[in-house]
N, C-alpha and C positions, 0 to 999 in steps of 0.2 A: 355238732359238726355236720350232722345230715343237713342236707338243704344249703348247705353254705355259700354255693355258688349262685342262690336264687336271692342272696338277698340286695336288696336294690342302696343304691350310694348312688354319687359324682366323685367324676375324674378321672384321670388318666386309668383307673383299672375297673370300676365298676359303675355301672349308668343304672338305669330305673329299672333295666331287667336283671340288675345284677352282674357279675363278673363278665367283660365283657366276652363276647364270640370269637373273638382271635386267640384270647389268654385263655379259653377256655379247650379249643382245639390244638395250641401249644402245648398245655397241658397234659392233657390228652397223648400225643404224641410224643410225649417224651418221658413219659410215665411206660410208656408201651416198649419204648425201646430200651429204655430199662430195664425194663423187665427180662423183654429177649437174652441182653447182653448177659444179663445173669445167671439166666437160666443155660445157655452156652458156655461161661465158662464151669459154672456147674458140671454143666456135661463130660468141657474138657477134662473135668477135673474126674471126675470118677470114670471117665471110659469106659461104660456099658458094649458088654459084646455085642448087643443086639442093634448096634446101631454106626453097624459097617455098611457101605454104600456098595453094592455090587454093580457093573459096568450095565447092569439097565435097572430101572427103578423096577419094584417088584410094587405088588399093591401093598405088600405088609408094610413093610419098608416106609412106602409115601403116606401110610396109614401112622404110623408110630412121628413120623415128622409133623405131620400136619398136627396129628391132638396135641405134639409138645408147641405146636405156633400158638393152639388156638387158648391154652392155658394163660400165657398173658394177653392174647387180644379181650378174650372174658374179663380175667380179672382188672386189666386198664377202663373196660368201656363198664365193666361193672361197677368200680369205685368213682369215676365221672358221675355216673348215676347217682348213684348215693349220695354224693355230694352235692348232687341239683334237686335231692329228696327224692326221685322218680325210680321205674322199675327200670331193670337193665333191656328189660322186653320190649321199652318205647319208644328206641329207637329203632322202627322198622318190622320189629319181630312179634309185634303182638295182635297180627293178623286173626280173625277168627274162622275165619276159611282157610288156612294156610295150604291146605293141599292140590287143592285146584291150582294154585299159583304157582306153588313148585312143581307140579306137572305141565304145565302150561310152559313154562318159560325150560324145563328140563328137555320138552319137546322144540321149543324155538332154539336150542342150543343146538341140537343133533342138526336140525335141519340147517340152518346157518352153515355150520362145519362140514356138512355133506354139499351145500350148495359151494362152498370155496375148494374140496376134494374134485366134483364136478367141472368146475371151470378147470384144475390144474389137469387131469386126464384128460381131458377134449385137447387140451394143446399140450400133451405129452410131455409135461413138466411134473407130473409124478406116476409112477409107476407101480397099481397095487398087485399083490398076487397072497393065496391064501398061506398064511402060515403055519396049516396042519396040526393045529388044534382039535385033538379027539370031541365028541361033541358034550361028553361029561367034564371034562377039565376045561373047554369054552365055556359052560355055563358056569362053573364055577369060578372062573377069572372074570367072567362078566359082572356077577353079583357083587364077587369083593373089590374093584375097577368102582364100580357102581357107588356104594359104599363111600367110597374114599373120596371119590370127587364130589360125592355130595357134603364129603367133608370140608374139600378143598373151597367147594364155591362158601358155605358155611364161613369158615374163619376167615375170607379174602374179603368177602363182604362187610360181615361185619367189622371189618378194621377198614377198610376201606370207607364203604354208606353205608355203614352205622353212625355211631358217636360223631364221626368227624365231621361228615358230611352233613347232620345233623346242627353243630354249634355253629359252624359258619354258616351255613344257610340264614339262620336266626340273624346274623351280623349282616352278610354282603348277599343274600340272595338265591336262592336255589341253584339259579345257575353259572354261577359265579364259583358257586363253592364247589360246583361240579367239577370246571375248571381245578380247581386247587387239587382234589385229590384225585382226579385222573391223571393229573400231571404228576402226583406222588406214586401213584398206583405203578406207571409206565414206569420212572425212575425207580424206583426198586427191581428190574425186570432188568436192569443196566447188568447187574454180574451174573446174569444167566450164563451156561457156556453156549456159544454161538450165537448169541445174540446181534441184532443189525438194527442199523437206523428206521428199516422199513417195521422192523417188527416191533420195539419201540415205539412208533407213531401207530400202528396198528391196538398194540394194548392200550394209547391214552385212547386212540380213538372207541374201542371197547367200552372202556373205564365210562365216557361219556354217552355210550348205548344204555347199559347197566343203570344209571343213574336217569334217566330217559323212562326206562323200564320202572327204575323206583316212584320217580312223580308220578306214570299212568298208574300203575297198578294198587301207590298208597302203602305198598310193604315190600319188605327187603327180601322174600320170597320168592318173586319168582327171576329178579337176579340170582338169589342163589340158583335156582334151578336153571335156566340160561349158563352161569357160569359154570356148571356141576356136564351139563348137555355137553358143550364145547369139550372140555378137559375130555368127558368119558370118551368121546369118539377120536380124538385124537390119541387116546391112550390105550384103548380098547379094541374099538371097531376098525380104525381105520392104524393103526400102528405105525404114527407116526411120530417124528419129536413133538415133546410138549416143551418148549421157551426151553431149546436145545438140548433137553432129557430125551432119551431114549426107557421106553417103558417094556417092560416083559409080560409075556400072555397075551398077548392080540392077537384078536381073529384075525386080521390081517396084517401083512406086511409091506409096506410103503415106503419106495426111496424116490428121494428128489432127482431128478431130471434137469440139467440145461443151469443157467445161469439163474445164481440165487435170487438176487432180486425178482424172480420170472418163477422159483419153484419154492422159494424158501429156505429151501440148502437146509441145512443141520440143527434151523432155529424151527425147522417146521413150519405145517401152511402158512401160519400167523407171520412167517418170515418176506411173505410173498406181496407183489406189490397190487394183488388181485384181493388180498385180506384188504385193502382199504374199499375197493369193489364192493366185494361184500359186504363192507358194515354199510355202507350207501343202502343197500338193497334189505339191509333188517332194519335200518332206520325206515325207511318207506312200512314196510312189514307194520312196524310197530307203531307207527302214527295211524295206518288202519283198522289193524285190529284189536288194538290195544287202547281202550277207552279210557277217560277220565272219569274217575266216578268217587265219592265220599271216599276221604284217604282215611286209613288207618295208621299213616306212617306223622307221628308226633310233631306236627308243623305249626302250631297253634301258635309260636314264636317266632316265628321265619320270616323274614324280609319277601314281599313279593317278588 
């Protein structure tokens, strides 16, 4: 059974590289949300105390959520793998320098989110003030904050530009396929609570930075850390909503100002219509500073 998606046929389901790149990221995605559903009614089913939602997200909390996501995003992109004979790591993850990348892009997160903080305080559409965090219990909200969202960018990614991003590439093109899951990325961000049309076109327009970041850099690293930077400072530093959450422990406190399209409102900065601004401005970022160089990210079958 290993390997079986590699072997090569005609016809409507398998060509010379094997089962095609559409049936293969179908697959894929529906194996994944299988899984979710199950693991959810599971949950309904036993009712774990530990896993009550209190009226702002705590780190433990978005900590216990995320490792229950990331359990079937692993095991779906895990058995794709196996099924194409390859390691789960070759999609993106088998970086040999990995830490440079996830520092690297951890730091282009913060800044990013700080540059779209920046623009809403100059035109008084958000309003920070400190939250009175002792400085032992800030460091300690900082690291477990820290923590999580590295968790967060971790499992978004990988279900995101991992596997998926990966089989269609092979079929329709890099950037083709870019398209495909940014546009699945953003749709899923649809039952956030507060969620808006701007903040939606904001995360496909993301989803298509991230994957930007994945061809320069060759690994899914330092989107994770990009993605992990954003989250933290939104969650942490700057205490605002994250995709209409409200988070607990922030060094700072941050309310929207004026008309949401203009502050964001309740879906947070990503709400504001200055988040497409700024992705303008880390796409520039990221075409200069961000080289092309011998990829590590598993493309040896990928449509130019």
């Amino acid at each position: 059974m290993r390997g079986w998606l590699a072997h090569s046929g005609t016809g409507f389901w398998r060509g010379p590289g094997g089962v095609r790149a559409g049936w293969r990221a179908l697959a894929y995605a529906l194996l994944l949300t299988a899984l979710v559903f199950a693991e959810i009614l599971l949950l309904a089913w036993a009712k774990p105390p530990w896993l009550r939602q209190e009226p702002k997200m705590t780190p433990g909390f978005a900590a216990v959520n995320e490792a229950l996501l990331f359990i079937p995003v692993l095991a779906a992109a895990g058995f794709m793998a196996w099924l194409e004979g390859r390691s789960v790591f070759a999609f993106g993850l088998a970086a040999r320098r990995f830490a440079p990348k996830l520092a690297g892009g951890l730091l282009a997160g913060v800044t990013a989110l700080s540059l779209l903080m920046a623009l809403l305080v100059a035109g008084g559409w958000a309003a920070p003030r400190w939250a009175g965090l002792p400085p032992p219990a800030a460091a300690e909200s900082g690291l477990a904050w820290l923590g999580v969202c590295l968790l967060i960018g971790l499992t978004e990614e990988t279900a995101f530009r991992g596997y998926l991003q990966h089989s269609l590439a092979r079929g329709v093109g890099f950037w083709r396929a870019a398209v495909v899951s940014s546009l699945v990325f953003g749709f899923l961000h649809i039952t956030n609570a507060h969620e808006s049309v701007i903040g939606i076109a904001n995360v496909c327009g993301a989803g298509l930075l991230l994957c930007l970041g994945l061809k320069r850099t060759g690994s899914l690293w330092w989107p994770i850390g990009f993605h992990a930077g954003w989250d933290f400072s939104e969650n942490f530093i700057y205490g605002t909503h994250d995709s209409g959450q409200a988070c607990a422990g922030a060094l700072l406190d941050t309310l929207p100002h004026g008309a949401a399209w203009l502050s964001g409102g309740m879906a947070g900065p990503e709400g504001s219509v200055f988040g497409l601004a700024t992705e303008l401005l880390v796409l520039g970022g990221m075409l200069l500073f961000l080289r092309s160089g011998k990829t590590v990210f598993d493309m040896d079958h990928c449509a130019p």
